[in-house]
N, C-alpha and C positions, 0 to 999 in steps of 0.2 A: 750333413748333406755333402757329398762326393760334388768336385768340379763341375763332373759330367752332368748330376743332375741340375747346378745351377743355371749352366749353359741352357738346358733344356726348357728351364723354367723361363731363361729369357728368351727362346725362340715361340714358347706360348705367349707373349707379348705380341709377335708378328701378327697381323692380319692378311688374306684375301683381302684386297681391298673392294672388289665388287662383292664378296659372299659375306664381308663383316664377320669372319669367322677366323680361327686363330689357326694358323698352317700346321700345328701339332695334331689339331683335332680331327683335319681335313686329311691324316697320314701325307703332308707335302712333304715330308722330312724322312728321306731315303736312310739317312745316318747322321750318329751326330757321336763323336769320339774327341778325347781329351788325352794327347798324351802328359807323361811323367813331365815335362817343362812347361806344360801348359798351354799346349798349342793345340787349337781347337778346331776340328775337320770336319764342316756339314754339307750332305749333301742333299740338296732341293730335289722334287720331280711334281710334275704337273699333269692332269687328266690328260692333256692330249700334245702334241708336239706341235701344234701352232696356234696356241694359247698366246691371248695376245702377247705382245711384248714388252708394251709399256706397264700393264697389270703386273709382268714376269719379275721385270726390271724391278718395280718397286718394291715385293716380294723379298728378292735377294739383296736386293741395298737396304732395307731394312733390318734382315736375319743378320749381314754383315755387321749392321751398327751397333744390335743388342750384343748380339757375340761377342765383339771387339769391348764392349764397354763391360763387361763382368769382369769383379776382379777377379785375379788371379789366372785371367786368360793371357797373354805374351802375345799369343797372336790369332787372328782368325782365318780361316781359310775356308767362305761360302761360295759353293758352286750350283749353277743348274744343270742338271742331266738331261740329257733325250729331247731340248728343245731346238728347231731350226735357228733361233737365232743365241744357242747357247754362249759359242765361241764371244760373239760381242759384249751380251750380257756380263759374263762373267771376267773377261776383259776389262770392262767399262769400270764394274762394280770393286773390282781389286787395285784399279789405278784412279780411285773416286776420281773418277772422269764425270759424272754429271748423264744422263739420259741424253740430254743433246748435242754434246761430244760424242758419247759412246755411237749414235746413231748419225752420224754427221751427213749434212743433207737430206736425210731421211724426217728427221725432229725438228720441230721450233720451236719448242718450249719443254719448260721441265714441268715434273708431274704435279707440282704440288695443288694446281686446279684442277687436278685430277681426282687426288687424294681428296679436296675437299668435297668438290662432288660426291664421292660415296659416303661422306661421312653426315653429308647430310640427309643423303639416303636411308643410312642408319641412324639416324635419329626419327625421320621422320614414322620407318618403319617398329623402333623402338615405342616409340607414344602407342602404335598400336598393340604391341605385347604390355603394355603396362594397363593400357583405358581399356583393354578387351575384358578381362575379366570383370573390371567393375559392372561396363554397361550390359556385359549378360546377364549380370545377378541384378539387372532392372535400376542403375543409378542414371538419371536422366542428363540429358544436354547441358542444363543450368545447372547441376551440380556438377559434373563432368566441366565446365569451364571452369568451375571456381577448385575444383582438389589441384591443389602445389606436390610439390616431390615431399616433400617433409610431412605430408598427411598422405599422402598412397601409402599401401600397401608396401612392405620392404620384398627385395625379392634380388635377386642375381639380373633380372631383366631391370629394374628398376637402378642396379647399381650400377650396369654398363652404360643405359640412357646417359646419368651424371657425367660418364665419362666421357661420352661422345658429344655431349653438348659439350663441355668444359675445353675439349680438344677444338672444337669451332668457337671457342670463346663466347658460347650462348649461355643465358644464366641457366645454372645447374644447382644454386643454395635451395637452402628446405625450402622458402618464400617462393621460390620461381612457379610459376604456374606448371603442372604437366603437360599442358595441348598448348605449342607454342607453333607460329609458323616460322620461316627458312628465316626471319629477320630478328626472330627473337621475342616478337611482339604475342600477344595471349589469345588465343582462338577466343573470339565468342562464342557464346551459346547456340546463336543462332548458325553458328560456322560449324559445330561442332561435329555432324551426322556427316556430311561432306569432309572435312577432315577426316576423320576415322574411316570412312570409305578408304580415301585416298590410301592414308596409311597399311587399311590393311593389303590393300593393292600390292602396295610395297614391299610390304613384308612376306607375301605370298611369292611373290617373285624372284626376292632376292634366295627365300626358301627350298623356289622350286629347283634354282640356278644351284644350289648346293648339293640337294640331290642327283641334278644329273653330273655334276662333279665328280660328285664319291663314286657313280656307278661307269662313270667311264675309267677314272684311275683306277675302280677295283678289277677291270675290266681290262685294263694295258697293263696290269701288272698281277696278275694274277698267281702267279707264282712266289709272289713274295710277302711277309706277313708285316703288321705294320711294327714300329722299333720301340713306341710311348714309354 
């Protein structure tokens, strides 16, 4: 495997953190090049040009930190293209200045309660990709509280759930229950038709938000094809 592609492999680490989705998949990644010393050149782009900024922000300081941490990288150099506040961004992000440095006056905190919020949005949204197909195929409430991750069904939806609990320090072992609420604690039975609502609320949303994503980036950039 070529630099280049490992570099790549680690900006599929990156997420959207409202889409829970990985900025490879979303084409956010205008380019990404490795020269002969190992100095590695990516550049970001976003659906629209006034995409939040704090979502932007954490985007590119994260593509930064995987980049820079691959070996055999020397150096990193992530930028965002075409957004109004790219100058700062990319400023902030290349001098780890911190979000509320880089936006001075503007910020008063940094992301990381930010980052946790969606992440528990993806989980909660997760339990409904994992419990949806059982309770179609007719598994009721009380079994639906009592199935753990270690007796679900294995699945790629099933392996992310682990990760994003694990990322919130929610239990993620085979024992854990799969319908858990935001504290960790085991959905009842009785909880269980109103949870899954919820869920799939969530996960419709965050779904729908992806879609119009992709069709407005494919839509601002339509001349260009994506780099994967």
């Amino acid at each position: 495997m070529s630099l280049r592609d490992t570099v790549w492999q680690a900006l599929g680490t990156v997420l959207d953190p409202e889409l829970d989705e990985p900025i490879t998949a979303l084409d956010f990644v205008a380019s990404c090049t490795v020269s002969g010393d190992g100095v590695a050149s990516v550049h970001l782009r976003l659906p629209t040009f006034f995409c939040a900024p704090n979502f932007s922000f954490l985007m590119v300081a994260d593509a930064y930190d995987a980049v820079a941490a691959v070996e055999g990288v020397t150096r990193a150099e992530v930028v965002l293209d075409d957004h109004h506040a790219s100058p700062e961004i990319n400023g902030g992000v290349a001098a780890h200045a911190g979000f509320v440095q880089t936006f001075a006056g503007e910020a008063d905190a940094e992301l990381e309660e930010l980052r946790r919020y969606f992440l528990e949005k993806a989980v909660l949204a997760g339990q409904d990709r994992v419990a949806r197909p059982l309770a179609d195929a007719g598994v009721g409430p009380d079994e639906l509280a009592g199935i753990t991750l270690g007796a679900a069904p294995a699945s790629p939806d099933l392996d992310r759930l682990r990760r994003r609990r694990a990322a919130l320090g929610l239990p993620a072992g085979d024992d854990a229950a799969l319908l858990i609420h935001g504290d960790g604690n085991p959905v009842t039975a009785a909880q269980v038709p109103l949870h899954l609502r919820r869920a799939r609320l969530t996960r419709l949303g965050m779904e729908s938000n992806g879609d119009l994503c992709r069709s407005f980036l494919k839509t601002r950039y339509a001349d260009t094809a994506g780099i994967g």
